[in-house]
N, C-alpha and C positions, 0 to 999 in steps of 0.2 A: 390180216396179219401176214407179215414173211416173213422168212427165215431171219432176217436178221432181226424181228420184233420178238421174235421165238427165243433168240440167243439172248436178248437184253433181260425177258422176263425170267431165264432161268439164271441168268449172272443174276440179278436185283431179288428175286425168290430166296434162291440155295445161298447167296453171298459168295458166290463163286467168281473166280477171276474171266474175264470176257474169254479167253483161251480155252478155260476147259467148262464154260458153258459151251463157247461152237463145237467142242471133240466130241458131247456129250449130244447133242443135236445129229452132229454128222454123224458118230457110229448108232443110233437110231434110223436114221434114214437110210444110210448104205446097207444098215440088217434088213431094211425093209425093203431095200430093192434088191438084194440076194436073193431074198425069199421068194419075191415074186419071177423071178430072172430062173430059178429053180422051178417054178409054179408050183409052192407050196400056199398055201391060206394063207392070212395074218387076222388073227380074232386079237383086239382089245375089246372085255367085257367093259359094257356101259358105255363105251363110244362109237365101235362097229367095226366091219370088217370089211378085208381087202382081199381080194381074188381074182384073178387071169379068167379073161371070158374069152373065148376064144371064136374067130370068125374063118368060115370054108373061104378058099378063093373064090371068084367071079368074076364074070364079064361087067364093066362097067363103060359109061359113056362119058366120054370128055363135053363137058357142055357147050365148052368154046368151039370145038373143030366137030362134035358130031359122033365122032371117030370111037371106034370099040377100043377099050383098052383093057386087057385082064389084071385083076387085081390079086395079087398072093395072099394066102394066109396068114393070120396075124391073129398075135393076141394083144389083146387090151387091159388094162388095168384098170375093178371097178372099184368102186367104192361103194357099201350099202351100212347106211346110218345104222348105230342102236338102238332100240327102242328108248332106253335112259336118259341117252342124248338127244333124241328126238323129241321125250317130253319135257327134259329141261330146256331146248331150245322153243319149245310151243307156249310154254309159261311163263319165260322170260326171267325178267332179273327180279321181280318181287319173291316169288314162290322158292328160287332154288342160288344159294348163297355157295358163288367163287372161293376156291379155297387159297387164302394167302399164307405165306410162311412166317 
């Protein structure tokens, strides 16, 4: 799914006009890269969560030349499933029923 399949099912769901399904998608996602840009959590219950894992610098080796090159600090963005969603995804679409509007 992308962003723009995201947009359609929430215009076609909410009966909302294409414009403020996308405002409604984008102020989600720009919340949710605030938050991590902050390195705060982000928990949705029943689907999982998202949190800044963060990596020391190091010496690393370019594979091509050989050559040592240090690498900076950084953090990364995970993602760890929920269990809810992890079982509705294991059982598939017999067991557990999409919610349509």
């Amino acid at each position: 799914m992308t962003k723009a399949d995201l947009i359609a099912q929430i215009e076609k769901q909410a009966k909302l006009t294409h414009k403020q399904s996308e405002s409604i998608v984008n102020i989600v996602f720009d919340s949710m890269i605030r938050s991590l840009y902050e390195d705060e959590r982000i928990e949705i219950r029943g689907f999982g969560s998202f949190a800044n894992r963060n990596y020391k610098a190091y010496e690393g080796r370019n594979p091509k030349t050989g050559k040592i090159v240090k690498v900076p600090p950084k953090k990364v963005p995970f993602f760890k499933v929920g269990k809810q969603l992890k079982d509705m995804v294991d059982a598939g679409k017999e067991k557990y029923v999409i919610r349509e509007a």
